[in-house]
Biotite code that builds the C-alpha atoms (Angstrom):
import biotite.structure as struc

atoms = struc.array([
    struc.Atom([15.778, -27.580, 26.640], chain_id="A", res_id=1, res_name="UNK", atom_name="CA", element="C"),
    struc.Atom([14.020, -27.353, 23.313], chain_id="A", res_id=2, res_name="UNK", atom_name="CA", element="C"),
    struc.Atom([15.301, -27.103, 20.008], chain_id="A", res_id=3, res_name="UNK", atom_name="CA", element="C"),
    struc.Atom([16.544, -23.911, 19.033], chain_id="A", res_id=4, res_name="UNK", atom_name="CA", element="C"),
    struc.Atom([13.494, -22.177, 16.375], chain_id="A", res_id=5, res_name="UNK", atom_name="CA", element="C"),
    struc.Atom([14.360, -22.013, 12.945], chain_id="A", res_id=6, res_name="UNK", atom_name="CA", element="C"),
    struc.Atom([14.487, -18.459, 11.131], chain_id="A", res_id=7, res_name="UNK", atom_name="CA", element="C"),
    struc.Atom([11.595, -18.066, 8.151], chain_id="A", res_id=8, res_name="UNK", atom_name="CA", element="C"),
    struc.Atom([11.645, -15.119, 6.070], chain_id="A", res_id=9, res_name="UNK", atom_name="CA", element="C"),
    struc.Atom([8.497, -13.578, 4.585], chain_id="A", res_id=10, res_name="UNK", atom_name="CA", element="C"),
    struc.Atom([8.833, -11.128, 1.663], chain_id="A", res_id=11, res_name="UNK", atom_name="CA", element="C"),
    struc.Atom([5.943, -9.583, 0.875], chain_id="A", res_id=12, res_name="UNK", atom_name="CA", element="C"),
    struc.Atom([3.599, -6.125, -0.519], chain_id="A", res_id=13, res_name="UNK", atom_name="CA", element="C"),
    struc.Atom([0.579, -5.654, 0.590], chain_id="A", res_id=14, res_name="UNK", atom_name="CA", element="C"),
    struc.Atom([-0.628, -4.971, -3.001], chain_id="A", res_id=15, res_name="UNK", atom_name="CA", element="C"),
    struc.Atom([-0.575, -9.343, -3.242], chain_id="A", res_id=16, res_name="UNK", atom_name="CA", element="C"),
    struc.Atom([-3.655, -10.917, -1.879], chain_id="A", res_id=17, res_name="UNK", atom_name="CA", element="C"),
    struc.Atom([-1.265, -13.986, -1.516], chain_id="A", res_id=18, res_name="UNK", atom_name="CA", element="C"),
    struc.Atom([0.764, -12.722, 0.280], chain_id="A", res_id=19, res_name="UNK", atom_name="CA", element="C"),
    struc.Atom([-2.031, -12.103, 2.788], chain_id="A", res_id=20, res_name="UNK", atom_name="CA", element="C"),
    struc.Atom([-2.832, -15.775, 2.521], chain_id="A", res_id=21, res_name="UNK", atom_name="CA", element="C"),
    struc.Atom([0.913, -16.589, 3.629], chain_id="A", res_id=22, res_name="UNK", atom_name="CA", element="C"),
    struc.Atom([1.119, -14.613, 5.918], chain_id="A", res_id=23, res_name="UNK", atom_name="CA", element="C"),
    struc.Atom([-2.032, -15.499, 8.073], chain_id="A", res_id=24, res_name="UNK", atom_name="CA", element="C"),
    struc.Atom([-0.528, -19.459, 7.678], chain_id="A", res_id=25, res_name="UNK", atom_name="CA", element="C"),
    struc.Atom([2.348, -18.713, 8.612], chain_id="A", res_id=26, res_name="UNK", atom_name="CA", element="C"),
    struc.Atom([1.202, -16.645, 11.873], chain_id="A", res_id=27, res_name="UNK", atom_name="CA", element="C"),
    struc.Atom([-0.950, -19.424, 12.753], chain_id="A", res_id=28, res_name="UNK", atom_name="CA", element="C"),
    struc.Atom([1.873, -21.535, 12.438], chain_id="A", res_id=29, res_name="UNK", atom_name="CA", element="C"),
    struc.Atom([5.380, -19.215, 13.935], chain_id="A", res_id=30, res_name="UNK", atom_name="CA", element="C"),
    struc.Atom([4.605, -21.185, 17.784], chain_id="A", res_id=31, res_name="UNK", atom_name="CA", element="C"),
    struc.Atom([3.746, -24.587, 16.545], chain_id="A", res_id=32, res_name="UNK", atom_name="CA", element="C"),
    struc.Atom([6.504, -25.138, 14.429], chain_id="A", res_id=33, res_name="UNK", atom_name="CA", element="C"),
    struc.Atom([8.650, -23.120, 17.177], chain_id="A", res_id=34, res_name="UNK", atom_name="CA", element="C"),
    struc.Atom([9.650, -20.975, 14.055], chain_id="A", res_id=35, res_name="UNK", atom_name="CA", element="C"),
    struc.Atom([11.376, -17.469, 14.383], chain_id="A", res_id=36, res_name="UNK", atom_name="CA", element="C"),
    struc.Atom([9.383, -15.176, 12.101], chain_id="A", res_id=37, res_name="UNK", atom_name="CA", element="C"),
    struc.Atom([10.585, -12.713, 10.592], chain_id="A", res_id=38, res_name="UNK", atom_name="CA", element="C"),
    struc.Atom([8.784, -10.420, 8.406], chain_id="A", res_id=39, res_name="UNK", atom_name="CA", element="C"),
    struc.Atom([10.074, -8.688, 5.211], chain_id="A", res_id=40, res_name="UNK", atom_name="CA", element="C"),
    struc.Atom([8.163, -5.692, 3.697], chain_id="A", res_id=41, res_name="UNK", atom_name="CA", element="C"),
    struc.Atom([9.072, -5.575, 0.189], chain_id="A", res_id=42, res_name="UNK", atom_name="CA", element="C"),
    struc.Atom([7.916, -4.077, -2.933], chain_id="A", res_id=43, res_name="UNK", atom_name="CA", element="C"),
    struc.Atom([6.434, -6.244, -5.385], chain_id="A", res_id=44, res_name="UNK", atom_name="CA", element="C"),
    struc.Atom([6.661, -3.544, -8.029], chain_id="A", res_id=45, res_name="UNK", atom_name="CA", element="C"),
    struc.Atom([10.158, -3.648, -7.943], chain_id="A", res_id=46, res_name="UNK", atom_name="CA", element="C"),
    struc.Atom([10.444, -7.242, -7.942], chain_id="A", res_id=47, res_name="UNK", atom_name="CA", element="C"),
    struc.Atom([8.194, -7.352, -11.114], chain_id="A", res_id=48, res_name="UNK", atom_name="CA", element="C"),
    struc.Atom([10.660, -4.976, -13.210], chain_id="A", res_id=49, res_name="UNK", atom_name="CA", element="C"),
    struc.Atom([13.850, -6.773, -11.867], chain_id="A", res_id=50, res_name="UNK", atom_name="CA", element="C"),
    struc.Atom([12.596, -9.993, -12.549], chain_id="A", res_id=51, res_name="UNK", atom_name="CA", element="C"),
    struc.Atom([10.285, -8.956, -16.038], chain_id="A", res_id=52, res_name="UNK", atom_name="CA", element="C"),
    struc.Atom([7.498, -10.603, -14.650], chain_id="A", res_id=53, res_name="UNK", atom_name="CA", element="C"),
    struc.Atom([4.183, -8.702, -14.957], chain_id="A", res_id=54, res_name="UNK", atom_name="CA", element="C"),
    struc.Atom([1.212, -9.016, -13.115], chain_id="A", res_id=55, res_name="UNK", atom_name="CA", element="C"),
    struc.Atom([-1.295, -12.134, -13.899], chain_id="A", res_id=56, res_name="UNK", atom_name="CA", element="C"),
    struc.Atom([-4.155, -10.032, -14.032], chain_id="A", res_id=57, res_name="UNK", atom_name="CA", element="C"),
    struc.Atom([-3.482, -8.190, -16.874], chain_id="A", res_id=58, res_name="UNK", atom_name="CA", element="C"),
    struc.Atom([-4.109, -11.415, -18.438], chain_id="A", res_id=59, res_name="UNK", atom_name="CA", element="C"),
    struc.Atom([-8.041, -11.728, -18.848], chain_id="A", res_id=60, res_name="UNK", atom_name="CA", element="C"),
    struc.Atom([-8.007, -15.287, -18.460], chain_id="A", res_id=61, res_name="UNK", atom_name="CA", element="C"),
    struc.Atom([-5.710, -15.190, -15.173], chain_id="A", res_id=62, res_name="UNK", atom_name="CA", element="C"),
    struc.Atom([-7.695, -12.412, -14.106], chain_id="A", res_id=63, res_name="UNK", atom_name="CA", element="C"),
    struc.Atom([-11.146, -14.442, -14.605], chain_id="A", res_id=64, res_name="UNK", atom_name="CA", element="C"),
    struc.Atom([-9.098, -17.206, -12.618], chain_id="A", res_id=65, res_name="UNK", atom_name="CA", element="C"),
    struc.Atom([-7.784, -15.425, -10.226], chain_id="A", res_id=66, res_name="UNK", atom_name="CA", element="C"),
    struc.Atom([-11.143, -13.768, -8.982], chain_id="A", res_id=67, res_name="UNK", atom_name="CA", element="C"),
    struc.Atom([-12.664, -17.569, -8.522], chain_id="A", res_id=68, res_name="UNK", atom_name="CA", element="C"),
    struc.Atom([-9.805, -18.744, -6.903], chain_id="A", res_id=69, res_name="UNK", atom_name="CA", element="C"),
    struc.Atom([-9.735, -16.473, -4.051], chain_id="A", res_id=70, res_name="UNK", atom_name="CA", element="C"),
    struc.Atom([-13.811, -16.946, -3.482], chain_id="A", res_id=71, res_name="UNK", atom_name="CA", element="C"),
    struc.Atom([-12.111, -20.975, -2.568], chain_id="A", res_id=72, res_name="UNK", atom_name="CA", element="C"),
    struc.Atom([-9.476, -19.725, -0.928], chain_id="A", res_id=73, res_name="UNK", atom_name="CA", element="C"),
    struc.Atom([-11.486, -17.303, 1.411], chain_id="A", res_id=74, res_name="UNK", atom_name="CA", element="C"),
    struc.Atom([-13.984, -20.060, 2.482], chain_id="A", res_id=75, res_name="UNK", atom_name="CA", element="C"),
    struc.Atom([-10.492, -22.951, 2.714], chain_id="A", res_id=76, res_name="UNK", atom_name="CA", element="C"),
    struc.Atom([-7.936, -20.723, 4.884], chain_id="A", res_id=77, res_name="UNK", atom_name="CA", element="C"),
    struc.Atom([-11.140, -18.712, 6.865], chain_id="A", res_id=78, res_name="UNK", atom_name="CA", element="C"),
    struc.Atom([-9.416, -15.887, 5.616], chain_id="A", res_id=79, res_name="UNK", atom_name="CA", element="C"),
    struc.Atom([-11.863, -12.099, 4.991], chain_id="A", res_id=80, res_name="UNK", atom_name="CA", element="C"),
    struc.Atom([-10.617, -11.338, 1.169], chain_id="A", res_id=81, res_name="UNK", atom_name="CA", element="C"),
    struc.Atom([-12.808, -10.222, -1.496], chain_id="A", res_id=82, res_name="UNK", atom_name="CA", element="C"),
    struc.Atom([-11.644, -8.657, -4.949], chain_id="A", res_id=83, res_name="UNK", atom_name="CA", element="C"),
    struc.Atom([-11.532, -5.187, -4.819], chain_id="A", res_id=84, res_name="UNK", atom_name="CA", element="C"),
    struc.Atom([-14.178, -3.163, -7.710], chain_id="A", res_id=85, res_name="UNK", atom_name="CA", element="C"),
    struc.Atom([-11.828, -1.992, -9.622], chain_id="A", res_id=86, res_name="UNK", atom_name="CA", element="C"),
    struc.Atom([-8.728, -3.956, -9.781], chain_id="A", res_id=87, res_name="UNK", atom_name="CA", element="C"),
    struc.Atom([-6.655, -2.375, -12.388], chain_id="A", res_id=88, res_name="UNK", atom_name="CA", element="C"),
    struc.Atom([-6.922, 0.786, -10.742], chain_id="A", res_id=89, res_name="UNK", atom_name="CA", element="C"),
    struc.Atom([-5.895, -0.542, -7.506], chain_id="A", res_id=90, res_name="UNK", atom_name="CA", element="C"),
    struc.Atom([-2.860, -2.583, -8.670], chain_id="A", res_id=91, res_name="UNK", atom_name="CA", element="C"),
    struc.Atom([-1.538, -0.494, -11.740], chain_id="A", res_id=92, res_name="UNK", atom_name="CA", element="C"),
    struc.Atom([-2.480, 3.363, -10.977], chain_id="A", res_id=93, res_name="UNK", atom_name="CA", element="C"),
    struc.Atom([-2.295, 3.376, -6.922], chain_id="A", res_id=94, res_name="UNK", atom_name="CA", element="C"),
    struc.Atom([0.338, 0.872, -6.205], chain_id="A", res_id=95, res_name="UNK", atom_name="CA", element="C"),
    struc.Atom([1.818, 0.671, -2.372], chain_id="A", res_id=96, res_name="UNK", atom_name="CA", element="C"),
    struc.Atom([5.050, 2.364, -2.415], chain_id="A", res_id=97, res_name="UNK", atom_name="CA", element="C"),
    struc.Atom([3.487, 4.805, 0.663], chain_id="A", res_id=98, res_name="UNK", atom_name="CA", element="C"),
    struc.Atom([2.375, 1.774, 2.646], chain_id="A", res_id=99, res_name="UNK", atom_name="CA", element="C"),
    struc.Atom([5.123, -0.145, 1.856], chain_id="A", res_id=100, res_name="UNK", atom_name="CA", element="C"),
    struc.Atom([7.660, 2.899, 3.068], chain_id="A", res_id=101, res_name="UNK", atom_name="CA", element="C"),
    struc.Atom([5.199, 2.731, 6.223], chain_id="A", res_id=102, res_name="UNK", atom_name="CA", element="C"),
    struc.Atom([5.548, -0.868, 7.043], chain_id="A", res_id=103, res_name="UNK", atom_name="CA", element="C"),
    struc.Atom([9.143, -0.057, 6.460], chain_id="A", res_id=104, res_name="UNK", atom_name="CA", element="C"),
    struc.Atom([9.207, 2.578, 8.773], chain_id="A", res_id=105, res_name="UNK", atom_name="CA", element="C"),
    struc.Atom([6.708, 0.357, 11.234], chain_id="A", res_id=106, res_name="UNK", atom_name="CA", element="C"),
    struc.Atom([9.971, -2.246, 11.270], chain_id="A", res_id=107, res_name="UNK", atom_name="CA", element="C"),
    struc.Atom([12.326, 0.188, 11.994], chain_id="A", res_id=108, res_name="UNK", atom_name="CA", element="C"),
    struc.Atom([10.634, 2.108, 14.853], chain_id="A", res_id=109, res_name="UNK", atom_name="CA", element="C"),
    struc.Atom([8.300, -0.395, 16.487], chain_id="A", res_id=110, res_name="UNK", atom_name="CA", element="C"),
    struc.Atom([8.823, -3.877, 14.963], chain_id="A", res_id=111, res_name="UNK", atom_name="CA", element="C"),
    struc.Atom([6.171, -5.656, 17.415], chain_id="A", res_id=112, res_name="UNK", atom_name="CA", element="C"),
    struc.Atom([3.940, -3.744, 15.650], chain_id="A", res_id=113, res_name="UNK", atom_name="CA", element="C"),
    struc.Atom([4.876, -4.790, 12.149], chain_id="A", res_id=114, res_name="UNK", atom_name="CA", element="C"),
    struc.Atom([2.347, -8.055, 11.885], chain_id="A", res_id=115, res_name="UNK", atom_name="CA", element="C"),
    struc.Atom([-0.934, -5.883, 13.297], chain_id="A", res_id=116, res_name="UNK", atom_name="CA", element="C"),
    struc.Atom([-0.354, -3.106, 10.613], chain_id="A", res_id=117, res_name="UNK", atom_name="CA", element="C"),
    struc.Atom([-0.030, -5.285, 7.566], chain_id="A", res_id=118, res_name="UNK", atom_name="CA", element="C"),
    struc.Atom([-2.920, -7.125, 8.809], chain_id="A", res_id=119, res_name="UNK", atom_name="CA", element="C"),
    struc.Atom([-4.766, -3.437, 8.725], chain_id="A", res_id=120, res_name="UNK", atom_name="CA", element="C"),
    struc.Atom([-3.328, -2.589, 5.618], chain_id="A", res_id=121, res_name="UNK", atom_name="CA", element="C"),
    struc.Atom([-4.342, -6.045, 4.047], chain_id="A", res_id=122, res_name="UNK", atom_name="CA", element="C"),
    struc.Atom([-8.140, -5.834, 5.241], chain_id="A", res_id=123, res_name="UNK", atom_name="CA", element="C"),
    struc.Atom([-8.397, -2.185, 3.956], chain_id="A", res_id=124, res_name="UNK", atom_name="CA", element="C"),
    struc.Atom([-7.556, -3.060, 0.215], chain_id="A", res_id=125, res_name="UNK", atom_name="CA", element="C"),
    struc.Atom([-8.405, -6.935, 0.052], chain_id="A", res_id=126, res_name="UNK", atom_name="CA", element="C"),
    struc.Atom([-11.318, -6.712, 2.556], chain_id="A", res_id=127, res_name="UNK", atom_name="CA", element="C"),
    struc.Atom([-12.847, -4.022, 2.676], chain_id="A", res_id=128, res_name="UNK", atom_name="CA", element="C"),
    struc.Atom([-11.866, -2.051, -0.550], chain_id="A", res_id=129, res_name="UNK", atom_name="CA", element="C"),
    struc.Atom([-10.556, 0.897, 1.051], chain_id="A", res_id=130, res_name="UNK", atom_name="CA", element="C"),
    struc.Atom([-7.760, 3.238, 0.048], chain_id="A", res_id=131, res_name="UNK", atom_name="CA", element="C"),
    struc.Atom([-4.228, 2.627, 1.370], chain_id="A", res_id=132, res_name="UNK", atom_name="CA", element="C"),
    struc.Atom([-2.298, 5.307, -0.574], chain_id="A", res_id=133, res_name="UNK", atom_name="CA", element="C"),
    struc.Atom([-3.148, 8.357, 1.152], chain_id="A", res_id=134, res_name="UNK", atom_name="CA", element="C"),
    struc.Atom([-2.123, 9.223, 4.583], chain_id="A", res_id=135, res_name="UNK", atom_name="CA", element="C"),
    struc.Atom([-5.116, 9.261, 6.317], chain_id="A", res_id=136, res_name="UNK", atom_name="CA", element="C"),
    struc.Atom([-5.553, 5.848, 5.028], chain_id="A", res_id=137, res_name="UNK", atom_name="CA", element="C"),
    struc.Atom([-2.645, 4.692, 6.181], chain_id="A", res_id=138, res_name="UNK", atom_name="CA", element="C"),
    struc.Atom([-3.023, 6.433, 9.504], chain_id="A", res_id=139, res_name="UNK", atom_name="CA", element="C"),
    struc.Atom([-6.551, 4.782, 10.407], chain_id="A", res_id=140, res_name="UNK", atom_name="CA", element="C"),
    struc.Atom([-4.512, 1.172, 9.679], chain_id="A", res_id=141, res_name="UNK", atom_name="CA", element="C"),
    struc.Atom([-1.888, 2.049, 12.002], chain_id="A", res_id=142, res_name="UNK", atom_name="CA", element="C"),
    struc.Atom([-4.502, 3.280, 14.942], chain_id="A", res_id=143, res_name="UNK", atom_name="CA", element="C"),
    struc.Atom([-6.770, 0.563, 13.898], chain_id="A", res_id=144, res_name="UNK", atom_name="CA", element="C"),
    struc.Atom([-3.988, -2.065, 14.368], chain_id="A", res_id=145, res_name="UNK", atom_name="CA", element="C"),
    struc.Atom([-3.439, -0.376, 18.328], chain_id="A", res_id=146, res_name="UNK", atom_name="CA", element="C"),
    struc.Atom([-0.885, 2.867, 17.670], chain_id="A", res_id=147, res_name="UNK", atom_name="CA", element="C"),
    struc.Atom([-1.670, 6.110, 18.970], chain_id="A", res_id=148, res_name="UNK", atom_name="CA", element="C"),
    struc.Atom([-2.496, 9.130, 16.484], chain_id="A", res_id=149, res_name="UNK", atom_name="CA", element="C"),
    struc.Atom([0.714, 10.530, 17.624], chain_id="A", res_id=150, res_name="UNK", atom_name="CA", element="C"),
    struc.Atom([2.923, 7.331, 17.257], chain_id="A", res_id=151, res_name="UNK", atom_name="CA", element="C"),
    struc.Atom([1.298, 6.731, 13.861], chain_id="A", res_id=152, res_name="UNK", atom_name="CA", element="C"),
    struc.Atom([1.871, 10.035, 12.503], chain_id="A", res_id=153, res_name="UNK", atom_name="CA", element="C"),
    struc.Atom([5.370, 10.616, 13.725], chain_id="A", res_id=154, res_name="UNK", atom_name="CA", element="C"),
    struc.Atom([5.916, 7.038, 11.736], chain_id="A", res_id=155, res_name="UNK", atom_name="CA", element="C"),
    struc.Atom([4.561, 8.197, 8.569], chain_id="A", res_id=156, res_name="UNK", atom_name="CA", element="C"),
    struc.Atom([6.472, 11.597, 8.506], chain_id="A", res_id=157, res_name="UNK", atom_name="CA", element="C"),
    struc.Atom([9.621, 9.235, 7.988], chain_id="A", res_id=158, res_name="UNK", atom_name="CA", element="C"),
    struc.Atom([8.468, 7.262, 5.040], chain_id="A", res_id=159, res_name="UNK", atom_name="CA", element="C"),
    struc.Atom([10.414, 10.100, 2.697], chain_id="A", res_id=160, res_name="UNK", atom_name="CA", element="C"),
    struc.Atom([13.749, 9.451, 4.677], chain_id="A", res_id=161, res_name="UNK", atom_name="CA", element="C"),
    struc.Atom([16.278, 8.184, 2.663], chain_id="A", res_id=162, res_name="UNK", atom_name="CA", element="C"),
    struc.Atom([16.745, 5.506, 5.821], chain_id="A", res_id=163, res_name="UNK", atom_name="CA", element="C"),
    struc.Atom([13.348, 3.973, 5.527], chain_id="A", res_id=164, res_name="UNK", atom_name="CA", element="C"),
    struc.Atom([13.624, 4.586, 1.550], chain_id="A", res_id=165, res_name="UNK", atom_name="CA", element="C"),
    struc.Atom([17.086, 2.475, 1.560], chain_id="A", res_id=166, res_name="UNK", atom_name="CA", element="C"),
    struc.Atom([15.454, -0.264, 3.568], chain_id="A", res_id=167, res_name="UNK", atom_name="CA", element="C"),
    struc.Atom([13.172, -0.682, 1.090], chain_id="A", res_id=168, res_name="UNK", atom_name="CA", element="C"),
    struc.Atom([15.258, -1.030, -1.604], chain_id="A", res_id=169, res_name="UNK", atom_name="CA", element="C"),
    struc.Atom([17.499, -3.253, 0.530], chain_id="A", res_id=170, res_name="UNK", atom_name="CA", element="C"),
    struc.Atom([14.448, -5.842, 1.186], chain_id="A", res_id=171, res_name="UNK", atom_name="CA", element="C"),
    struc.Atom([13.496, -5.953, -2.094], chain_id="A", res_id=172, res_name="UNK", atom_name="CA", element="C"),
    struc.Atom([16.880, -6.264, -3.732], chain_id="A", res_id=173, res_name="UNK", atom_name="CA", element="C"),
    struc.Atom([17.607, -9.261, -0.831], chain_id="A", res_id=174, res_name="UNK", atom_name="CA", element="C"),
    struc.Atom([13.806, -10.987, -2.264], chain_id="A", res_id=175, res_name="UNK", atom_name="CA", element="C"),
    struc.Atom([15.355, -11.027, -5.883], chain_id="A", res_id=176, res_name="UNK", atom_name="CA", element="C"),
    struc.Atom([18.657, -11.896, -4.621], chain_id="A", res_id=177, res_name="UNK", atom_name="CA", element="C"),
    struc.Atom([17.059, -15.391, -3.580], chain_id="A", res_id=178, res_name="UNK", atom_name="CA", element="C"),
    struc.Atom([15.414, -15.601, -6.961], chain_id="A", res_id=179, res_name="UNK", atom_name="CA", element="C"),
    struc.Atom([11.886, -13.956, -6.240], chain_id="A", res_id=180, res_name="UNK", atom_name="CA", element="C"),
    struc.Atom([9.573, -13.251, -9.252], chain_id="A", res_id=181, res_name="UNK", atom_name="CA", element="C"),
    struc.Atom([6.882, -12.504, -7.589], chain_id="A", res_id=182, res_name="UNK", atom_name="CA", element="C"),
    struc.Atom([5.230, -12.532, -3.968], chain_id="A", res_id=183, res_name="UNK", atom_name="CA", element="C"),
    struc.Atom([5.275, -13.819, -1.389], chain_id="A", res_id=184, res_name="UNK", atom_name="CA", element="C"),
    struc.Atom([8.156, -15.728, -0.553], chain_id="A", res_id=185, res_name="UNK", atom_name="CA", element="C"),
    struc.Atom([9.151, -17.483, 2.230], chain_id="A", res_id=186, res_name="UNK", atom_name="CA", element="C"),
    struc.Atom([13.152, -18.270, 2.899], chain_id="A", res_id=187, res_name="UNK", atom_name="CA", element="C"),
    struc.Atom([13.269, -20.528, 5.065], chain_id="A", res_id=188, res_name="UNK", atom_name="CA", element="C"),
    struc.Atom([16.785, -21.447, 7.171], chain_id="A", res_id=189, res_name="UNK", atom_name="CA", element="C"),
    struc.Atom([17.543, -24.869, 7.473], chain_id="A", res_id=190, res_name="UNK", atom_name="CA", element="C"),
    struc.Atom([20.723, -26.471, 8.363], chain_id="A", res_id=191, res_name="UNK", atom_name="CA", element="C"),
    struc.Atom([22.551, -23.672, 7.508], chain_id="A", res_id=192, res_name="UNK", atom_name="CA", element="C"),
    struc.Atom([20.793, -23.315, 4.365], chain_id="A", res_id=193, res_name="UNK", atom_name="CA", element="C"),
    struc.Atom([18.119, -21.174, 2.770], chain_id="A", res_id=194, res_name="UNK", atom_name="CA", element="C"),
    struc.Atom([15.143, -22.538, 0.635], chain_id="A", res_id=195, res_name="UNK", atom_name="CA", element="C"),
    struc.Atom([13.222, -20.272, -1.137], chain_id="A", res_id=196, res_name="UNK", atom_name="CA", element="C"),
    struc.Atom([9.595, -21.220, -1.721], chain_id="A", res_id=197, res_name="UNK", atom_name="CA", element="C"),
    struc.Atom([6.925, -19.255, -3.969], chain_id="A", res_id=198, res_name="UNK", atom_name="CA", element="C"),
    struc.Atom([3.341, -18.035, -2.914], chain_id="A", res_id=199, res_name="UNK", atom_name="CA", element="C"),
    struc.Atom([0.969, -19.074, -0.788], chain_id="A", res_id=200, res_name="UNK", atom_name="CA", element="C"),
    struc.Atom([0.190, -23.047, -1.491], chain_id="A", res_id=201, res_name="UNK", atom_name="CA", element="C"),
    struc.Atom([3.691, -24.457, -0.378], chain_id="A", res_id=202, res_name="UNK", atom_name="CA", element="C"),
    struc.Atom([3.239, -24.769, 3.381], chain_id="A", res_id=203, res_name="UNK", atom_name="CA", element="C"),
    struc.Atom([3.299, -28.189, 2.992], chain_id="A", res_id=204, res_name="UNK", atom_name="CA", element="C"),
    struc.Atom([6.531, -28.283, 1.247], chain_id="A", res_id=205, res_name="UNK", atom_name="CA", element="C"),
    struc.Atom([7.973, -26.073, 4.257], chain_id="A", res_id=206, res_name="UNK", atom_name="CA", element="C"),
    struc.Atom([6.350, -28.577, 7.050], chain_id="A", res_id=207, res_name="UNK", atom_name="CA", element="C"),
    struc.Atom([8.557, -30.815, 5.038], chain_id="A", res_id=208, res_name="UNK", atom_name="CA", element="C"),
    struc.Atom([11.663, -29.128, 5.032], chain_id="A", res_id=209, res_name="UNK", atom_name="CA", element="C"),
    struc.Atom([10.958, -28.156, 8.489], chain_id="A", res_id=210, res_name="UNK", atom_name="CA", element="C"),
    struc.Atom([10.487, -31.923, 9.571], chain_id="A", res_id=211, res_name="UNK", atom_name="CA", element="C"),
    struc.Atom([7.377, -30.732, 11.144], chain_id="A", res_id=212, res_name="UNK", atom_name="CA", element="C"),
    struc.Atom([3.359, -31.183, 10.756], chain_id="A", res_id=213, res_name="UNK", atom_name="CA", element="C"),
    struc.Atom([0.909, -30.361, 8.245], chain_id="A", res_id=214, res_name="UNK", atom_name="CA", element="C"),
    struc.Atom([-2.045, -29.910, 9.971], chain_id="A", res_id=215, res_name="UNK", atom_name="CA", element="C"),
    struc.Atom([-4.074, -27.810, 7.423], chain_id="A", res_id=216, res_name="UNK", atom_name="CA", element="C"),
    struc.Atom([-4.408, -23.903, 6.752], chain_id="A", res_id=217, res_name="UNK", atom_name="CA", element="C"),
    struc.Atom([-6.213, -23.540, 10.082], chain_id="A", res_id=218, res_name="UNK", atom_name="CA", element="C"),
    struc.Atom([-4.230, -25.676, 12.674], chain_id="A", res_id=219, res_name="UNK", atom_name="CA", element="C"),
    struc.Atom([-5.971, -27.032, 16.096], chain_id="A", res_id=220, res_name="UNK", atom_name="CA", element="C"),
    struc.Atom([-5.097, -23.782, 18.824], chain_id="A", res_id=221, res_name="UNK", atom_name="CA", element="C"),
    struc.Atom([-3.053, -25.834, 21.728], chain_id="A", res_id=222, res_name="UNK", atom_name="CA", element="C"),
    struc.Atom([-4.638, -26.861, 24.708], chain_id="A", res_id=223, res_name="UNK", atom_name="CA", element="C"),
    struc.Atom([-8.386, -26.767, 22.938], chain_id="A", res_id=224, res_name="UNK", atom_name="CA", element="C"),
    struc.Atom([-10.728, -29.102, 23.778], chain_id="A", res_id=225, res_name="UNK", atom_name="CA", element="C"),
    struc.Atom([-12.013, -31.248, 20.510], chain_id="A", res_id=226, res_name="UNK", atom_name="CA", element="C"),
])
């Protein structure tokens, strides 16, 4: 028999372009490092004001950074993400608390479907730079990721529940219980222990921990030829 997978939790908004980042590594890497996956919608707003952290854009010089560094990051981890026009706007004004509730919702209801809609959600607003605060936004992610129209929209009539609304608040609160300032983070479960690591650029710090392989942001598929 193998070895029983270890649990890794990912807390993340998909307002964070790392998070995005993560969360595409980590995919790639759930079956090679027999790792049980488990995906936390959170919201980073909330994790901001608990923490006092603000966001490293409002900083012109993090911002100019920030925009460079993801150019190298797209072309390094083969990943589609491109600034969005206006930033500010995006991040500050619009925020994700509807498609946050959603993916909340997703989780609850249909939980298989939970890594194809965040994927949707990410490639609207870090790919594409498309809306993802209105509900037809947030409706054409959900069909785009493989939900019916009728699936999708009897989802999003229960983001205003107070059970999706409470799980929300319970993921978030959980994120700064382990000492999260910011997102993503990944918890990972370890001998009966839980190590939190920050953003995207750790992985090999949890191959480590995991006693597993390294084998760069886009591992070999199994079974492909060389």
């Amino acid at each position: 028999m193998g070895t029983m997978p270890r649990t890794l939790e990912l807390f993340y908004d998909v307002l964070s372009p790392y998070s995005w980042l993560g969360f595409e590594i980590l995919c790639r890497y759930q079956h090679l490092w027999n790792v049980d996956l488990r995906l936390r919608p959170s919201l980073i707003a909330g994790i901001m004001k608990d923490s006092g952290n603000k966001p490293p854009a409002l900083l012109p010089r993090k911002k100019q950074y920030l925009t460079q560094d993801l150019i190298y990051l797209r072309e390094h981890l083969q990943i589609p993400i491109h600034f969005p026009k206006d930033f500010l706007s995006v991040i500050l004004e619009k925020g994700s608390l509807s498609a946050m509730r959603f993916l909340t919702a997703v989780q609850l209801e249909c939980p298989e479907m939970l890594e194809k809609v965040s994927r949707e959600l990410w490639m609207r607003v870090w790919s594409r730079d498309e809306d993802i605060t209105e509900p037809q936004s947030i409706l054409a992610a959900a069909e785009k990721a493989g939900m019916s129209a009728e699936q999708a929209q009897r989802i999003l009539g229960k983001i205003s529940t107070s059970e999706v609304k409470n799980q929300l608040k319970k993921t978030t609160e959980a994120a700064c219980k382990y000492g999260a300032f910011g997102l993503p983070i990944t918890v990972a479960h370890v001998n009966n222990k839980a190590h939190m690591l920050f953003g995207s650029d750790r992985m090999e710090l949890l191959a480590h921990l995991l006693g597993e392989k390294w084998m760069g942001p886009v591992p070999p598929v199994p079974g492909a030829k060389l």
